[in-house]
N, C-alpha and C positions, 0 to 999 in steps of 0.2 A: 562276363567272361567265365560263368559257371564257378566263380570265386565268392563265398563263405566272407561274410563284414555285419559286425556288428553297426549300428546304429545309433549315431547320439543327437541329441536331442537338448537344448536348454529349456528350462522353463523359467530360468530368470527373466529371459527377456520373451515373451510371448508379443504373437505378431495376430490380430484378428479374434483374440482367446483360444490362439491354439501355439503350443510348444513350439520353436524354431529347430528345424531340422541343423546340424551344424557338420557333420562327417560321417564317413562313413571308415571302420577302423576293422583292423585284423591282426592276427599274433601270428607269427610261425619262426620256428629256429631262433628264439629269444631275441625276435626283433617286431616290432609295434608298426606297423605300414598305416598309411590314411590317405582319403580320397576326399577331400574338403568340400565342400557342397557345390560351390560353381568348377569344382573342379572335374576331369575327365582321367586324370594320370593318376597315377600313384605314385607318393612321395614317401621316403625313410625317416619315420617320426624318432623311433627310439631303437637301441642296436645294443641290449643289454649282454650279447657277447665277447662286446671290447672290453681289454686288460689293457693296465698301467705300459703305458710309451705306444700302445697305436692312434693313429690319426682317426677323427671324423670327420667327415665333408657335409657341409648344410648345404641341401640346397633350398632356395627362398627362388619365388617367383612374382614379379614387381612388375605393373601396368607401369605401360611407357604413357605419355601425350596422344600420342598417334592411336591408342588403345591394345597395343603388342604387348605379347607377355618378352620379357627380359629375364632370364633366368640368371644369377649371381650365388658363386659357389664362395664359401667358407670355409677354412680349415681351420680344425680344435684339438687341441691334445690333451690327449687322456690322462692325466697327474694320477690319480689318486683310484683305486678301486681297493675298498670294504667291504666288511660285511655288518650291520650293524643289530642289534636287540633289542625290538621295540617294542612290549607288552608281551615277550617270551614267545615273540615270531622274528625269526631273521632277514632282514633285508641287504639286499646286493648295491652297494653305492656308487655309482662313477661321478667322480670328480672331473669338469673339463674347466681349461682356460684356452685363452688366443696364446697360439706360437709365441715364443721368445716373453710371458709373464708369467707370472706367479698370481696373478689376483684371478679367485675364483669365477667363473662366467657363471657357472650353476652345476647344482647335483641332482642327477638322475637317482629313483628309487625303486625300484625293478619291481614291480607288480601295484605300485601306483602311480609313479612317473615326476616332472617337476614340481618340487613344491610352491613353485612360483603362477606356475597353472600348466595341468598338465597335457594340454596338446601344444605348446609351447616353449620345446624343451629347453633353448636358451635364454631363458629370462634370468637376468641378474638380479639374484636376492637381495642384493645390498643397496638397490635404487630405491629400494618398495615399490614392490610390481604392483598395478592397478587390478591386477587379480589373481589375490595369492589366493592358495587352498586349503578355506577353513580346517576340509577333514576329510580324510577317506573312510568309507564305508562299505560294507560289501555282506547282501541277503540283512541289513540294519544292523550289523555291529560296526562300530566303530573300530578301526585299524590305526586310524594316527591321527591328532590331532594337532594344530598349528603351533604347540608347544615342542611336539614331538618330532614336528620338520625342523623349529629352529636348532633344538639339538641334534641333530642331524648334521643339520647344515655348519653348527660353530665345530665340530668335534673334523670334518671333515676339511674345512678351512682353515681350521688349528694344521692337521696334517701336513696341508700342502704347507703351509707357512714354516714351520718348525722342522719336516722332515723327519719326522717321527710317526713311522710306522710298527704296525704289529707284523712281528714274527709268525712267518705262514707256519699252521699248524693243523690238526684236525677240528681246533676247538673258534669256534670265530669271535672277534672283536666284541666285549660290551664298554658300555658306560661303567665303569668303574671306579675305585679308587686306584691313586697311585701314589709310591712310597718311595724313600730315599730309601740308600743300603742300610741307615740306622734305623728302618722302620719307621719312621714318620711319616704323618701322610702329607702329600706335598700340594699346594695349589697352582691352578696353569693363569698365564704360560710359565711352564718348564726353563731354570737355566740351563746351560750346558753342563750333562752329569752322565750317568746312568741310576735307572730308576727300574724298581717292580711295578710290572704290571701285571695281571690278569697270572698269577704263578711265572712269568719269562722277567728277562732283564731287554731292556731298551734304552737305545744310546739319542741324546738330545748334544745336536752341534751349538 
């Protein structure tokens, strides 16, 4: 329909000695759309312009017996959006869980996607996904590797868990140290205090 999609492709799993075609993908208005291979529709993979308190709706489409597609919608709430510093490149983090929890579903990472694999944005980090993401790369440098997702992922988790956010500012969140008001530096998780971080003060319930 005269629409612009890149093309992916696994070569993990080759079919004949030749690459398995897997989706077909596209970007526009910071959101990630995908056409799956037996697929005909286009589906809303990633929506990296949702902020903390709006909903997302998954939609999943599931063969019935009968061989009918069954389509089954999902709502997620946005907890948590960062910005994080990772080899002195910032990335955009959304935090979701299921309505009415607290326990992480997964973190989106805006110009690589789930760390758990990323045309699969809700995989739960905490199962051990059967295909997490060694490493991103892009023209062969390396962008992050599985080290660099798990702190991601603990620092973001900690968030939701503790309620301890950084103070919006012009300057964005790193991995840093962080200190009592006597200057010490303090190990997580954090009691209930206020603590420096990053030059601001942050209040831990």
């Amino acid at each position: 329909n005269n629409v612009g999609y890149k093309k992916m492709y696994s070569f993990n799993f080759r079919k004949n000695g030749k690459d398995v075609y897997v989706m077909a993908l596209r970007e526009a208005d910071n959101k990630v759309y995908k056409v799956a291979s037996m697929d005909t529709e286009e589906a809303l993979l990633y929506d990296f312009s949702l902020n903390a308190g709006d909903k997302w709706l998954d939609k999943r489409i599931v063969k019935m017996e009968s061989g009918d597609d069954e389509y089954i919608y999902d709502t997620y709430n946005v907890v948590v959006v960062d910005t994080i510093i990772v080899r002195n490149k910032s990335y955009r983090c959304i935090c979701l869980c299921t309505p009415g929890s607290t326990s992480t579903i997964c973190v989106w990472i805006e110009g690589i996607g789930c760390s758990s694999w990323p045309i699969s944005p809700l995989a739960s980090f905490w199962l051990g996904p059967s295909m997490p993401l060694d490493s991103c790369c892009l023209n062969g440098t390396e962008l992050i590797d599985q080290n660099d997702f798990k702190q991601i992922q603990n620092k973001m988790h900690h968030i939701v868990w503790t309620g301890v956010h950084k103070i919006k500012g012009s300057e964005p969140s790193k991995f840093i140290h962080t200190y009592d008001l006597q200057g010490r530096e303090t190990k997580e998780p954090l009691k209930a205090g206020i603590y420096l971080r990053d030059g601001k003060k942050i209040y831990v319930k």
